[in-house]
Residue, then its C-alpha position, 0 to 999 in steps of 0.5 A: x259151960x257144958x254143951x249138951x251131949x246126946x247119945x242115940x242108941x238106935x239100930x236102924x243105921x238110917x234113922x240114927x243118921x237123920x236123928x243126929x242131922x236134926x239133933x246136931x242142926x239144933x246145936x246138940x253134940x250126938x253120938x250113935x250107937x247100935x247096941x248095947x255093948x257100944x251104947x255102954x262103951x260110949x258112956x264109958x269113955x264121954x259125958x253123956x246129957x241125955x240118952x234116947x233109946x230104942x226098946x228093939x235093938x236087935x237081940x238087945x232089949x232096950x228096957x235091960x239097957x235102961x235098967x243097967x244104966x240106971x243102975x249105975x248113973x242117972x243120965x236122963x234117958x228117953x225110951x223109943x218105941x214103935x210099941x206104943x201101949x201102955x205096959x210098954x211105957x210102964x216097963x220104961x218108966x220102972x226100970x227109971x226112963x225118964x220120958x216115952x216116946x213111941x214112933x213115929x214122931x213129929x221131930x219138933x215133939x222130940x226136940x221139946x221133950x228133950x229139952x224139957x227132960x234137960x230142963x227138968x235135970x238141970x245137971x250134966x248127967x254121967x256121974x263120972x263127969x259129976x263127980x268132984x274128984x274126978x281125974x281127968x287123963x289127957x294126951x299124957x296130962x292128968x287133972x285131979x280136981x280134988x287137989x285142983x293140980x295138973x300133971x304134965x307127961x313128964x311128971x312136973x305140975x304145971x303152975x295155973x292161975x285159978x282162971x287158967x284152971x277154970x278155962x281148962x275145966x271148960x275144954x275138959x267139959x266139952x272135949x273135941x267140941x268147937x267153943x265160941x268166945x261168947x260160950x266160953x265166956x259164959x263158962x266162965x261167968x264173965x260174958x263181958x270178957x267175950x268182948x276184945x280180946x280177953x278170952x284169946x288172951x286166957x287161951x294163949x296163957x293156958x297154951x304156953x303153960x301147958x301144950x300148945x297143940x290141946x288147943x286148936x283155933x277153930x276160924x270162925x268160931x273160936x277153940x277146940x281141945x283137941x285131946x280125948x278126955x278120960x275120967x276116973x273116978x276118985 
């Protein structure tokens, strides 16, 4: 199961910080940027859901944002924009937004438009996170989902069981982000095992064959993978 993850590109510092508390009160994971160069720096180093973009960054223009990043990943994006006439909105959506919406805006209209944008996707929308065979880069451990192995720091492959592997999937999916059972179970298409104590039992068996410290226990909640996550393209 893939959270959600959305990245703000606004430059307003205080209206960045109470996007991302609303957002992150919604169960959305969020990240913030101010410009273009740090908007892209995100995308390069995260999966990214969906982007909501102000036009006006300061000497950035939003719209050559969108196009740049449109040229490259089909991440949804939602444009924001105080500008709200019609040949603002067509710039947009030329250069591939997915929705528009001008300011200032009721929070609940937003939140709906993002989850219809999500909706209407129905996929995690980096391709770097798409891909099939991607490698994954974590802590000195590597993931080739192409020959479904796993590379330890010393060289050695570690021996999973096909749902020890799909468990890893989920935590290389949602890195740094804290997981339920019932999440997790879900994940992995199997929401009974959220009942027990099957998914600690899974978690214990990854730890042991892989290293212990990737996977904290988060009390109260269940499992968070603690590395940073880096992907290449194959």
């Amino acid at each position: 199961m893939s959270l959600h993850r959305l990245l703000v590109v606004e430059d307003d510092a205080e209206m960045a910080a109470m996007l991302a508390a609303y957002l992150q009160r919604q169960g959305f994971f969020v990240t913030c940027a101010d410009s273009r160069a740090s908007a892209l720096q995100a995308l390069q180093t995260g999966r990214v859901d969906l982007i909501l973009l102000d036009v006006s960054l300061g000497d950035d223009d939003g719209v050559q944002i969108c196009a740049e990043i449109r040229a490259a990943q089909e991440v949804p994006i939602i444009m924001v924009s105080a500008l709200s006439a019609d040949h603002q909105r067509m710039a947009g959506y030329e250069v591939g937004a997915d929705d528009y919406i001008a300011k200032p805006f009721n929070p609940d209209l937003l939140l709906a438009r993002i989850r219809a944008v999500l909706r209407r996707t129905r996929r995690s929308a980096s391709l770097i996170h798409r891909r099939r065979d991607a490698i994954c880069r974590f802590s000195g451990w590597s993931y080739d989902a192409r020959r479904d192995e796993i590379t330890a720091p010393g060289g050695w492959q570690a021996s999973l069981s096909a749902r020890e592997t799909a468990l890893l999937r989920v935590f290389l999916a949602n890195p740094l982000i804290p997981l339920s059972r019932e999440e997790i179970a879900a994940a992995l298409d199997d929401e009974e095992a959220a009942e027990g104590r099957a998914i600690d039992m899974l978690v214990n068996r990854l730890r042991q064959k892989t290293d212990p410290e990737l996977i904290r226990t988060e009390r109260g909640t269940g499992y968070v993978f603690t590395a940073e996550v880096a992907r290449d393209d194959g």
